[in-house]
N, C-alpha and C positions, 0 to 999 in steps of 0.2 A: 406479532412482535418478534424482533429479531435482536439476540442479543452480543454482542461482539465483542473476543480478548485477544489484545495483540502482545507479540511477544517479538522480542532481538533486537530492538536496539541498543543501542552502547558507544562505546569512545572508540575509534578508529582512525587512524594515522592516515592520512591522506594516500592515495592508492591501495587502500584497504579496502577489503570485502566485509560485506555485513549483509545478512537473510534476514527476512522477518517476516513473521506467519500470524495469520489470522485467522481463526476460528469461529463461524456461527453456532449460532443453537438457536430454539425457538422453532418459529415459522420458516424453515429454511424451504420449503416447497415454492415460496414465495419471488425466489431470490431471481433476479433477473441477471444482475452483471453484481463482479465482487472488484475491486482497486484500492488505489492508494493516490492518499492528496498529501501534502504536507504544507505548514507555515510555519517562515521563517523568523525572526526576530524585530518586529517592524513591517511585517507584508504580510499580504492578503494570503490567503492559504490557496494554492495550486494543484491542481491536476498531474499526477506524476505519469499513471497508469492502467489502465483498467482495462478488464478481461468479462466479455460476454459469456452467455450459457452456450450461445454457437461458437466458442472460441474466437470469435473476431477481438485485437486487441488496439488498443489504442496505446503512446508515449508520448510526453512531452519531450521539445526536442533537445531540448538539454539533458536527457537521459537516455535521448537514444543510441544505439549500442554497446550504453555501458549498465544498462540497468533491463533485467528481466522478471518479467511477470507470469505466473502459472497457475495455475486451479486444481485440489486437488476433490471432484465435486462430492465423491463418495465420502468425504470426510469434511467433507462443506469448508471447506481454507482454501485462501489464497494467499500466496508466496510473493514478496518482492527481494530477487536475488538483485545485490547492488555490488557491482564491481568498480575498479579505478572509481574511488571515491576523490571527491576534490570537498575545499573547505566551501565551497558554493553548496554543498547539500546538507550542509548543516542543517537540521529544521525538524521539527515535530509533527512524526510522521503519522496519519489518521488512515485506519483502514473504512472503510465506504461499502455499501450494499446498498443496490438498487433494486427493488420490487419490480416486478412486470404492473406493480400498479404507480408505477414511478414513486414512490416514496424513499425516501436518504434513510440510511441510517449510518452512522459514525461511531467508530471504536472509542477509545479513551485518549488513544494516542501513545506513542513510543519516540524517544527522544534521540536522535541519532546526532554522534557529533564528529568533526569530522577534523582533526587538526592536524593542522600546515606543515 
C-alpha cells in the first residue's frame, strides 16, 4: 500500500508560478513511475506529467515548456514546478503512483486556480 499527501496549490494570477510536491510513504520500494493528472471543471481528468524510476519523462502538450516535473527518489516526492500559468490550468490537480505491478494509486488532490 502506498499512501499519498499533496501539498501547493493555491490562487495565482495568471503568468504566475505555483510548485507542488508530493510525498509517498508505505510500500514506496514498489513505486515504478510517480506524476501528475488533473481535472478540470466539467472534463475528464488528464495526464499532465509523469516521471519514471529511469527518469524518462513524459508532458502533455499543453504544458510543455512551461511546466516541469522532477523526483526527489531518496525522499520518495515528486515536484510539479508550473510556470506562465494561464486560466486553461485551472483544475484539481492529482498526484499519481504507479507500481512496477502496474497499479494507480492517487493523492487527494490540490486545487490550483488560475485567474485571468
Amino acid at each position: 500500500q502506498l499512501q499519498l499527501v499533496e501539498s501547493g496549490g493555491g490562487l495565482v494570477q495568471a503568468g504566475g508560478s505555483l510548485r507542488l510536491s508530493c510525498v509517498a510513504s508505505g510500500s514506496t520500494f514498489s513505486i515504478n513511475a510517480m506524476g501528475w493528472y488533473r481535472q478540470a471543471p466539467g472534463k475528464q481528468r488528464e495526464l499532465v506529467a509523469t516521471k519514471t524510476n529511469g527518469g524518462s519523462t513524459t508532458y502533455a502538450d499543453s504544458v510543455k515548456g512551461r511546466f516541469t516535473i522532477s523526483r526527489d527518489n531518496a525522499k520518495n516526492t515528486v515536484y510539479l514546478q508550473m510556470n506562465s500559468l494561464k486560466f486553461e490550468d485551472t483544475a484539481v490537480y492529482y498526484c499519481d503512483v504507479e507500481t512496477w505491478a502496474r497499479t494507480n494509486y492517487w493523492g487527494q488532490g490540490t486545487l490550483v486556480t488560475v485567474s485571468s
